[in-house]
C-alpha positions as CSV (number, residue, x, y, z in Angstrom):
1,X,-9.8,13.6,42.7
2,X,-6.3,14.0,40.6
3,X,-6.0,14.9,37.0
4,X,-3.6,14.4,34.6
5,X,-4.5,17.5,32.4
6,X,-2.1,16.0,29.4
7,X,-4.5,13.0,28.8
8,X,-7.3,14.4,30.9
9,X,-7.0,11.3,33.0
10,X,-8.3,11.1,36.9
11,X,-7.6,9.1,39.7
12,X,-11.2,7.1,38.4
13,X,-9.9,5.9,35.2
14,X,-8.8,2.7,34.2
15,X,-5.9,2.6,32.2
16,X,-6.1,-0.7,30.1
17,X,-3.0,-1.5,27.7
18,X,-3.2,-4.4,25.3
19,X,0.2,-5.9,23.3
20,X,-1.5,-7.5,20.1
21,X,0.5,-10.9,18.5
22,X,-1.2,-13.1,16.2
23,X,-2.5,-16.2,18.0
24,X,-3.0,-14.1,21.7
25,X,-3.1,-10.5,23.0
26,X,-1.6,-9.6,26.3
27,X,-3.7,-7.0,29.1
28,X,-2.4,-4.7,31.4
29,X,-4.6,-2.8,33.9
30,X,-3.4,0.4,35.7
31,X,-4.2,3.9,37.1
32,X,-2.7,7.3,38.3
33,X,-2.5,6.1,41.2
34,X,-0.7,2.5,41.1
35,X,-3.5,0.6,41.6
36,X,-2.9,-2.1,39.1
37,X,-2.7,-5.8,38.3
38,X,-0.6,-8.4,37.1
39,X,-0.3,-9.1,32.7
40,X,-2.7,-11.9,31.2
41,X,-3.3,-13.3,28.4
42,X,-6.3,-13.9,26.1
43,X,-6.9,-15.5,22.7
44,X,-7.5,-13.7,19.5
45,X,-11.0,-15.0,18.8
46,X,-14.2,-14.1,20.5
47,X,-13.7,-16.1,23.8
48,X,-11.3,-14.4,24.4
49,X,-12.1,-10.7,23.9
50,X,-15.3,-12.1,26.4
51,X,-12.9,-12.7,28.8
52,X,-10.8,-9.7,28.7
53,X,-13.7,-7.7,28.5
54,X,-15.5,-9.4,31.8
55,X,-12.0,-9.0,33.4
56,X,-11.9,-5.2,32.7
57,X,-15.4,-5.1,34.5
58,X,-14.3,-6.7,37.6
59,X,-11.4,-4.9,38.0
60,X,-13.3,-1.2,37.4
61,X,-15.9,-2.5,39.7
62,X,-13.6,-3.6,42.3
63,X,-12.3,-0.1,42.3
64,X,-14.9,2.1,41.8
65,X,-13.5,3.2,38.3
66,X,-15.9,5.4,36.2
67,X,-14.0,5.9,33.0
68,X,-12.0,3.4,30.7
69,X,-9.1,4.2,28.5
70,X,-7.7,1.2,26.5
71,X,-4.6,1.7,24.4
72,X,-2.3,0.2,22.4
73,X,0.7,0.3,19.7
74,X,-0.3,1.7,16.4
75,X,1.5,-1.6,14.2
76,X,0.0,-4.2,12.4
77,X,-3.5,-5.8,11.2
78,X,-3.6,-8.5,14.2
79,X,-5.5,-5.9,16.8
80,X,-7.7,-4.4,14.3
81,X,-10.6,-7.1,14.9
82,X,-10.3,-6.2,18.9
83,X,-10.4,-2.8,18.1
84,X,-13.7,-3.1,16.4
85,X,-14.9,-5.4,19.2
86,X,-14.8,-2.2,21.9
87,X,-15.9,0.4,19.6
88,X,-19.4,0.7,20.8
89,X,-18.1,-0.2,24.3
90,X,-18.2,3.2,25.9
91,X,-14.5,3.5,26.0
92,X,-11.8,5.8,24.9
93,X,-9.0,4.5,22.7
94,X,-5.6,5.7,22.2
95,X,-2.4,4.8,20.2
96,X,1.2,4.8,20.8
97,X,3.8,5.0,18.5
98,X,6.0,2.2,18.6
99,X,9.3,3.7,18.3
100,X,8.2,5.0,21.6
101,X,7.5,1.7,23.1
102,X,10.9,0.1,22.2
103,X,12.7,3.6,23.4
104,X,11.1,3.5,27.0
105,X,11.6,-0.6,27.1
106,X,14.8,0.3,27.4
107,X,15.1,2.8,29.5
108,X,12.7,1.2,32.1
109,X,15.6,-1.2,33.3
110,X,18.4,-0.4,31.0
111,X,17.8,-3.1,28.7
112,X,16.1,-4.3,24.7
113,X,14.7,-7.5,26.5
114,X,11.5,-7.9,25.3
115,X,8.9,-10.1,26.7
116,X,4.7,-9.9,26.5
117,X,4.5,-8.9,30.5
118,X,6.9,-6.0,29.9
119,X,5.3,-4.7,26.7
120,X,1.7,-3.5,28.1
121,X,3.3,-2.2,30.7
122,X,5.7,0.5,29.0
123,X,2.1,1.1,26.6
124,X,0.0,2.2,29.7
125,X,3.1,4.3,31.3
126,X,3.5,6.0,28.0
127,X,-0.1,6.8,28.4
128,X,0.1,7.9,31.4
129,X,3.2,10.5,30.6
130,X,0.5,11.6,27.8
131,X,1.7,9.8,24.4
132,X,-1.1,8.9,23.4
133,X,-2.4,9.7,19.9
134,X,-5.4,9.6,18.7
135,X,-7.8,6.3,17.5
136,X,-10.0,6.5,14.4
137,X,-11.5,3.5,13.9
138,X,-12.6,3.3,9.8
139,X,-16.6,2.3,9.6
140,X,-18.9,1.4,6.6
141,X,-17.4,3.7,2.8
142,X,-14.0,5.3,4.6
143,X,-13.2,1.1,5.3
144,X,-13.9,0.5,1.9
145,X,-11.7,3.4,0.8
146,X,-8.6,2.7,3.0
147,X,-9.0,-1.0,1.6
148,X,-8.7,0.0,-1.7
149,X,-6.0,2.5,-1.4
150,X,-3.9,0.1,0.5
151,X,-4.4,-2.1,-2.4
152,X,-3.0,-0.4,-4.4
153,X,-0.5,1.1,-2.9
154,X,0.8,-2.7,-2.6
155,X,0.2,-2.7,-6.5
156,X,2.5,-0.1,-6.2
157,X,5.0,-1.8,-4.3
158,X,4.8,-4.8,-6.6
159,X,5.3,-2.7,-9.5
160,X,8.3,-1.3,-8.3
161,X,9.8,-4.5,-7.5
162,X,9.1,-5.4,-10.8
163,X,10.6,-2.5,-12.2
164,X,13.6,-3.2,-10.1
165,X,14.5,-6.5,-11.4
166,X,13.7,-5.4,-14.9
167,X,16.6,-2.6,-14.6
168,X,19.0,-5.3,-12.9
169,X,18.4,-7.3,-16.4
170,X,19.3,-4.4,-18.5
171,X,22.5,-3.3,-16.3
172,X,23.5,-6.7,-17.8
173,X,22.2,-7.1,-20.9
174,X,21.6,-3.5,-22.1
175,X,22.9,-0.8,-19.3
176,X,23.0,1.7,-22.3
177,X,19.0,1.6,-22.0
178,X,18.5,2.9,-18.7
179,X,20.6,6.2,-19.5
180,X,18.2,6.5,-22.7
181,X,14.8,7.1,-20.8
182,X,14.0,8.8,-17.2
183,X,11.7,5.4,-16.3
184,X,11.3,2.6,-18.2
185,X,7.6,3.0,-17.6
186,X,7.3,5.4,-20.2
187,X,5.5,3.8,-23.1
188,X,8.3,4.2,-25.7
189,X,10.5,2.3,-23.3
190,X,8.0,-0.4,-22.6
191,X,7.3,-0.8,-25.7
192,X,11.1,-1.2,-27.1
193,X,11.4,-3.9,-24.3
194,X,8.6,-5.5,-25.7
195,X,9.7,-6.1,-29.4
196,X,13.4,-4.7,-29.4
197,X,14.8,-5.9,-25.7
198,X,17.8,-6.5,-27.2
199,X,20.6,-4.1,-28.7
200,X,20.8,-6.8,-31.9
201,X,16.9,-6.6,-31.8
202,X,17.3,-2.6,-32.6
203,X,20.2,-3.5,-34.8
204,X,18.4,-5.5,-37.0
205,X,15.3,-3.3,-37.4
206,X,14.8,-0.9,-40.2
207,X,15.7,2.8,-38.9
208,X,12.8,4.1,-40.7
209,X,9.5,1.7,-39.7
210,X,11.8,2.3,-36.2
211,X,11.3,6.0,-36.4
212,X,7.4,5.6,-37.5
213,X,6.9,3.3,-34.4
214,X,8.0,5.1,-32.1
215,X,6.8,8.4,-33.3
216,X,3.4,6.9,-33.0
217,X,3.5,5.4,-29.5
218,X,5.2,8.5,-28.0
219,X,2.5,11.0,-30.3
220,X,5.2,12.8,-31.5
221,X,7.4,13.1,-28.7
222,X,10.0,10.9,-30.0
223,X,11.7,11.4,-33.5
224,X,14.1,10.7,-36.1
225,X,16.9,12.2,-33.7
226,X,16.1,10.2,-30.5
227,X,15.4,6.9,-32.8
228,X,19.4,7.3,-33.8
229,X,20.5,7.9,-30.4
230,X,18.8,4.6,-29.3
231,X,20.2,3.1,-32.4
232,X,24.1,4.3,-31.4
233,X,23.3,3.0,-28.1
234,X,22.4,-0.5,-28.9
235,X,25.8,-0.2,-31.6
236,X,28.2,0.5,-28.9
237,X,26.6,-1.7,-26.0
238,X,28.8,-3.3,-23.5
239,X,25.4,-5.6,-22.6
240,X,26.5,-9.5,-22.8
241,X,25.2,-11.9,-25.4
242,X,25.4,-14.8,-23.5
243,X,21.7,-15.9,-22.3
244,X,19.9,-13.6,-24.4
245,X,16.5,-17.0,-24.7
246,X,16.3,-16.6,-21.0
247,X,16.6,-12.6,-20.6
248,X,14.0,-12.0,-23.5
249,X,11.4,-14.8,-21.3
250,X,11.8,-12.8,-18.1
251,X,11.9,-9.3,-19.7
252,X,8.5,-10.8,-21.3
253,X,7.0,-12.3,-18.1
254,X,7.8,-9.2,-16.1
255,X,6.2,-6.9,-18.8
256,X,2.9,-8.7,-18.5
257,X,2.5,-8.3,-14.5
258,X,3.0,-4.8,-15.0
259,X,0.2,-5.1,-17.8
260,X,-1.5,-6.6,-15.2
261,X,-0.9,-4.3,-12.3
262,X,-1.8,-1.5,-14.8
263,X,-5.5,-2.9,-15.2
264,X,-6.1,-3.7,-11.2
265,X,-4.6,-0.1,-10.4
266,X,-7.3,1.0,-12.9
267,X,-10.0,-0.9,-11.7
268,X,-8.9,0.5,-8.0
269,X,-9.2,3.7,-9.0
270,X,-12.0,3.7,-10.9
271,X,-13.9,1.9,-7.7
272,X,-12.4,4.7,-5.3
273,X,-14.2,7.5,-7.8
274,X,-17.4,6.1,-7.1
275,X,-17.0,5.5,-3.4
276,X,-15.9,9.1,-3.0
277,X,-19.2,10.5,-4.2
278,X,-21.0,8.3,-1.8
279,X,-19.0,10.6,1.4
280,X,-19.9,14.2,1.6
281,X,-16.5,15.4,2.8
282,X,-15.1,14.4,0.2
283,X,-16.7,16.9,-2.1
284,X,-15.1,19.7,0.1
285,X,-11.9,18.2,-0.6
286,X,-12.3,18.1,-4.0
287,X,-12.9,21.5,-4.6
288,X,-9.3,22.1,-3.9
289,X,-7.1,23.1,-7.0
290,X,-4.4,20.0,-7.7
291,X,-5.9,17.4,-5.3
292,X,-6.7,14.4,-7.2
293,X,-9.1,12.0,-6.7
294,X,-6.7,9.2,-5.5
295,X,-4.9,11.8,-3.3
296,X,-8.4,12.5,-1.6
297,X,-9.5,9.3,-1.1
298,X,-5.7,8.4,0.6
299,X,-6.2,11.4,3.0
300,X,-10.2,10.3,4.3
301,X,-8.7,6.8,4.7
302,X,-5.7,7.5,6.8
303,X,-7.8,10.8,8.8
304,X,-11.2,9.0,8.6
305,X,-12.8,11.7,10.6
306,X,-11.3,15.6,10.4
307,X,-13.8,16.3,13.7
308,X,-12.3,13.9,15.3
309,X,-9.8,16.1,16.1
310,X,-9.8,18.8,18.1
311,X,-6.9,21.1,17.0
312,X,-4.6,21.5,14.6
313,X,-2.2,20.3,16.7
314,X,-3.5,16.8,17.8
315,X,-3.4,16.4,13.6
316,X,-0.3,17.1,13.0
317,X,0.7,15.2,15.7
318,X,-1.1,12.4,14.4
319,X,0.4,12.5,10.8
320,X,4.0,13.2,12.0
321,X,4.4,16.8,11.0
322,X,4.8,18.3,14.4
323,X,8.0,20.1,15.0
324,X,10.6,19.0,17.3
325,X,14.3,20.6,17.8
326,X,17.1,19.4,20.1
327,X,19.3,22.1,21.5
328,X,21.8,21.7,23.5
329,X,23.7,25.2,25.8
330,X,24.1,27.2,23.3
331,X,23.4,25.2,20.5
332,X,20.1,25.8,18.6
333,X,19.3,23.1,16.9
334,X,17.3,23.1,13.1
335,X,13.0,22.8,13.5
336,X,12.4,19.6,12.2
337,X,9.1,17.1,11.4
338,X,8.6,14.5,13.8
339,X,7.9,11.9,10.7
340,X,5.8,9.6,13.9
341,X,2.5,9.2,12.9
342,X,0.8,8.6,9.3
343,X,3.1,7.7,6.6
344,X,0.8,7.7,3.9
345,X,-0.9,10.4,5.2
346,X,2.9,12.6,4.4
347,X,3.5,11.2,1.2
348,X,0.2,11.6,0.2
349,X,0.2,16.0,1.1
350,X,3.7,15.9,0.1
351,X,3.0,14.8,-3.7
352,X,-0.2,17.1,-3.5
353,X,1.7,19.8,-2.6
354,X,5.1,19.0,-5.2
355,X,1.7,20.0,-7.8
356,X,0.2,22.6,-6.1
357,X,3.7,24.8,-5.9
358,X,3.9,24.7,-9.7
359,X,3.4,27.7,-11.8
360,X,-0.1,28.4,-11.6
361,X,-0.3,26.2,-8.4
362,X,-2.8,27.4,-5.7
363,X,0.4,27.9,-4.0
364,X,2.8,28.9,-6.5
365,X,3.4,32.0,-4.5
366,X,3.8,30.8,-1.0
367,X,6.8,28.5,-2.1
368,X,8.7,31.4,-3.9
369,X,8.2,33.7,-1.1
370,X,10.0,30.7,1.3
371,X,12.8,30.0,-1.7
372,X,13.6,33.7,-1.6
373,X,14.2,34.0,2.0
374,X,16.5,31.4,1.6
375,X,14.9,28.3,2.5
376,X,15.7,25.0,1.3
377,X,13.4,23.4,-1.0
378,X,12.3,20.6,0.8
379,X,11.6,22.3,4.1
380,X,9.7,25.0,1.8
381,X,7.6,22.0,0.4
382,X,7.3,20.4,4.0
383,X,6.3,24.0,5.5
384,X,3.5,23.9,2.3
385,X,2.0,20.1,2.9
386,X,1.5,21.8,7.0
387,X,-0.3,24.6,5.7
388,X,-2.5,21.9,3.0
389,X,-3.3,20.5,6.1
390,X,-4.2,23.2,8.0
391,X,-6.5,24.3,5.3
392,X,-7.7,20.8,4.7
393,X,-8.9,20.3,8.8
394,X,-10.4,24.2,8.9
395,X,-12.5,23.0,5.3
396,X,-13.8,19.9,6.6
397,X,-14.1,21.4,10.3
398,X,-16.1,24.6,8.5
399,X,-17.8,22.1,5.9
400,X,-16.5,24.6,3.1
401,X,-15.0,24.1,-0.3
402,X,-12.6,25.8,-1.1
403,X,-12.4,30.1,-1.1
404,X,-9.0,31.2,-3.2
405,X,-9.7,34.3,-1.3
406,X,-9.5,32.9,2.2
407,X,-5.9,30.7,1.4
408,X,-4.0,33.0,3.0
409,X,-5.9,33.7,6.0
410,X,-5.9,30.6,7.3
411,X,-4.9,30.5,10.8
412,X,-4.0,27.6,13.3
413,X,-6.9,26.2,14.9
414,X,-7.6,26.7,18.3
């Protein structure tokens, strides 16, 4: 009996690779030794995972098949009922990445066609060249929390479309006003949108009740000086007058979905606190200097399960911060993340780490030892969120909170 030590796969398992679409999935069936058979179809509903699933038994009785692995593209919501279907199944589950998929369609007969037949096909090849990443399927409070913090990172998303079309306004009505502030979601700057949108609205206000306004929303942060320099800016504004009924309704509308983004991102949060104290791990997390509630509860719902994984390596594979180079003779090309694998996941340990390297950051140190070698700043911050990682899989692997005293001893897994 064969093996393909990449994917530990023998000449008795049953590769099964399945192209998910809305209405109908498409099934492949092969092994390492070309013994396959031709695409089919089956509906998206439970009739049809029946069938697939009594066709999968034929076939790996037929053949004498011991072991199944079933895999698929890591894309969209449409598969993720399926994938809860098999999940107490007895088989084994992998993902490919689907810039993968459309790469090798390609290169399998020097074309992008594109057709459900073709698509399973190039999934259960890749699997068999060992792509395959690994498949956590979320269960019971981590589904919860990767609900809610996909909720809100489309609040997020809305919000910044709002935000968006909010500064196109100003460019045209007050461009002067986006120069004044860093965001316009700071509160003095929401709240001079809400009563003085206009630069005749801060014209016609008194300078002084001004001042006292916006001294008292900002808490002292913004005073007599920065009050005339918003004042100078609304004097000499290029902004048009024409229109203004119409600008002052959508500035108005837009501020109150904001408002109202505000309170549902609040009530997310607050939701995603109690959840977390309902899943151990999390604790261990915690106990981490500069990680954040919010940026715990992103991490359990993107890993779901740290043991899952068996090295260091299969993780950061997973997340998209292995290394890769291309080098050419005798060009040595620049070390480089993947970025193919968990997007949230890296923007989540990238923010956590922007915190972490601040004066008095757990890893304060680490980063000014990189910037004085001469690295760049954002490869010093991408060579931190690795090690974050590192340390987060050995904690969670370990089941211990954090040890200040053990930071810098922390070694790849094996």
């Amino acid at each position: 009996m064969t093996k393909n030590k990449i994917n530990n796969l023998t000449t008795k398992t049953l590769i099964s690779a399945v192209d998910f679409s809305k209405s109908k999935h498409t099934a492949y069936f092969t092994t390492l030794t070309g013994i396959d058979n031709k695409p089919f179809e089956f509906a998206n509903n439970r009739e049809g995972f029946d069938r697939y699933w009594r066709k999968l038994q034929e076939f790996k009785q037929k053949h004498g098949f011991e072991d199944v692995v079933v895999s698929f593209e890591s894309t969209g919501s449409y598969g993720v009922p399926f994938i809860h279907y098999l999940r107490n199944k007895g088989v084994k589950m992998q993902q490919v990445n689907p810039k993968h998929t459309k790469r090798t369609k390609e290169v399998s007969d020097n074309s992008p066609n594109k057709t459900d037949d073709k698509d399973p096909w190039v999934i259960a090849n890749l699997i068999l060249m060992g792509s395959g990443l690994t498949v956590n399927i979320a269960e019971g409070k981590i589904q919860e929390l990767r609900n809610h913090i996909y909720n809100r990172e489309a609040l997020i998303d809305d919000q910044n479309r709002l935000i968006n079309r909010i500064e196109s306004l100003l460019a045209v009505y007050f461009p002067e006003f986006l120069k004044l502030f860093d965001t316009i979601m700071a509160k003095t700057s929401l709240y001079i949108l809400k009563y003085y949108p206009l630069p005749q609205d801060l014209l016609k206000a008194d300078p002084d009740r001004l001042t006292n306004e916006l001294r008292k929303i900002s808490r002292g942060r913004v005073g007599p000086e920065k009050t005339r320099r918003i004042i100078d800016n609304a004097g000499k504004s290029i902004g048009i007058t024409e229109g203004t009924d119409s600008f002052r309704q959508n500035i108005r509308n837009f501020l109150e979905q904001i408002e109202t983004i505000n309170k549902q991102k609040k009530q997310v949060e607050s939701q995603l606190s109690e959840l977390l104290k309902e899943i151990p791990v999390s604790k261990i997390l915690l106990s981490v200097k500069g990680l954040g509630e919010v940026s715990v509860a992103a991490i359990l719902s993107e890993i779901i399960d740290f043991k899952s994984f068996g090295t260091i390596r299969e993780i950061n594979k997973y997340t998209g911060f292995n290394l890769f180079e291309i080098s050419s003779g005798k060009r040595q090309g620049r070390r480089r993340i993947a970025k193919r694998g968990r997007a949230l996941l890296r923007k989540t340990l990238f923010f956590a780490t922007l915190n972490m390297v601040k004066k008095g950051g757990i890893f304060h140190e680490d980063y000014q030892r990189h910037i004085n070698k001469g690295m760049p700043k954002m490869k010093a911050i991408v060579a931190i969120s690795r090690k974050l990682l590192r340390m987060l899989f050995a904690m969670a692997r370990d089941e211990e909170t954090f040890n200040i005293n053990k930071l810098n001893h922390i070694k790849q897994a094996a």
